[in-house]
N, C-alpha and C positions, 0 to 999 in steps of 0.2 A: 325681747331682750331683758337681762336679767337685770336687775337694780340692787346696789347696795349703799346701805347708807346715803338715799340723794342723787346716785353716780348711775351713768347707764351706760354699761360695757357693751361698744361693738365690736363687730368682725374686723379683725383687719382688713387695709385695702387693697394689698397683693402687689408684685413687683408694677413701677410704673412702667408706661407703653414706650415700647423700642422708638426711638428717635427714625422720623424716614429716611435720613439722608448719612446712613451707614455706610461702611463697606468699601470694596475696593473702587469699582465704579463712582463712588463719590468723593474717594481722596482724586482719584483721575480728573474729575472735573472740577475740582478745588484747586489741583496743579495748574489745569488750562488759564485759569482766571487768573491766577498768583502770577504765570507767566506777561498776560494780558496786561497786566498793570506795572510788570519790570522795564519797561524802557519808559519810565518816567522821566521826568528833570531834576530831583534830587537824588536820584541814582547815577545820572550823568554827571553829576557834579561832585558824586563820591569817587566815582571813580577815574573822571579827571583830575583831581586832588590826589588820588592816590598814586596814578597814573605818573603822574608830576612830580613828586614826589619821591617816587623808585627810578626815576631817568634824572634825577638831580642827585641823587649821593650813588650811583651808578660808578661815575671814576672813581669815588673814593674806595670800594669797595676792594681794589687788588691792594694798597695800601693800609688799610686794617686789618685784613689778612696775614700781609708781611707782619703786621706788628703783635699780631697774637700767637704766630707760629714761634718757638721757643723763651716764648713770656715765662716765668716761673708763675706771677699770678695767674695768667689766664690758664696754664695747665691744671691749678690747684681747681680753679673755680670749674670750667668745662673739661673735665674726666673724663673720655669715655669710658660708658660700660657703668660709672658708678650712679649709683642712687639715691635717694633720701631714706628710703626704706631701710628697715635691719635686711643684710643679707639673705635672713632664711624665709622671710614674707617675700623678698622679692622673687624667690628662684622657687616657688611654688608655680605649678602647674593650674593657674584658673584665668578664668578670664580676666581681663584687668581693664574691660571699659564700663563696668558696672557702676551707677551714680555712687553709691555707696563706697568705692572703692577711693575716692579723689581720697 
C-alpha cells in the first residue's frame, strides 16, 4: 500500500453483502406473522371504540345530510370537481399518488 505523508491508502471495501431475508417470499412471510399478532386486545379495543362510535352518530347521519343539502356554506366549502390546485396542475395527465405530489 502506498503512503503519503503518514496516511495509508486502501482498497475500497465494495458494495456491503445482500441482506438474507429479501424478496418476495420474505415480505410473504412477514405478512403471515403481522397477521399472527392482529387479533390482539388493543386491536379489539380499537375497533370496538370505533365500532361504537359509527353505531352511535349512525341516526344522526340522514339529519346532517338534510342540513348540508342546499346550505350556501356547505356548497361554497364542499364543491364538487373543485380543487386546491391551480386548474392547469390539476388537469395534467400524471400520476397523482407520488409522495412528492401532496
Amino acid at each position: 500500500m502506498p503512503a503519503f505523508f503518514g496516511q495509508v491508502i486502501q482498497q475500497p471495501a465494495g458494495p456491503p453483502p445482500t441482506p438474507r431475508h429479501t424478496g418476495i417470499e420474505a415480505m410473504v412471510k412477514g405478512l403471515i406473522v403481522d397477521f399472527k399478532y392482529l387479533p390482539s386486545r388493543e386491536n379489539l379495543l380499537w375497533a370496538g371504540v370505533g365500532g361504537a362510535l359509527a353505531l352511535g352518530v349512525h341516526p344522526l347521519d340522514d339529519n346532517v345530510n338534510r342540513g348540508l343539502v342546499g346550505n350556501d356554506v356547505a356548497d361554497k366549502v364542499f364543491t364538487p370537481g373543485e380543487s386546491s390546485e391551480s386548474s392547469a396542475r390539476s388537469s395534467e395527465a400524471r400520476p397523482s399518488c407520488m409522495p412528492w405530489d401532496v
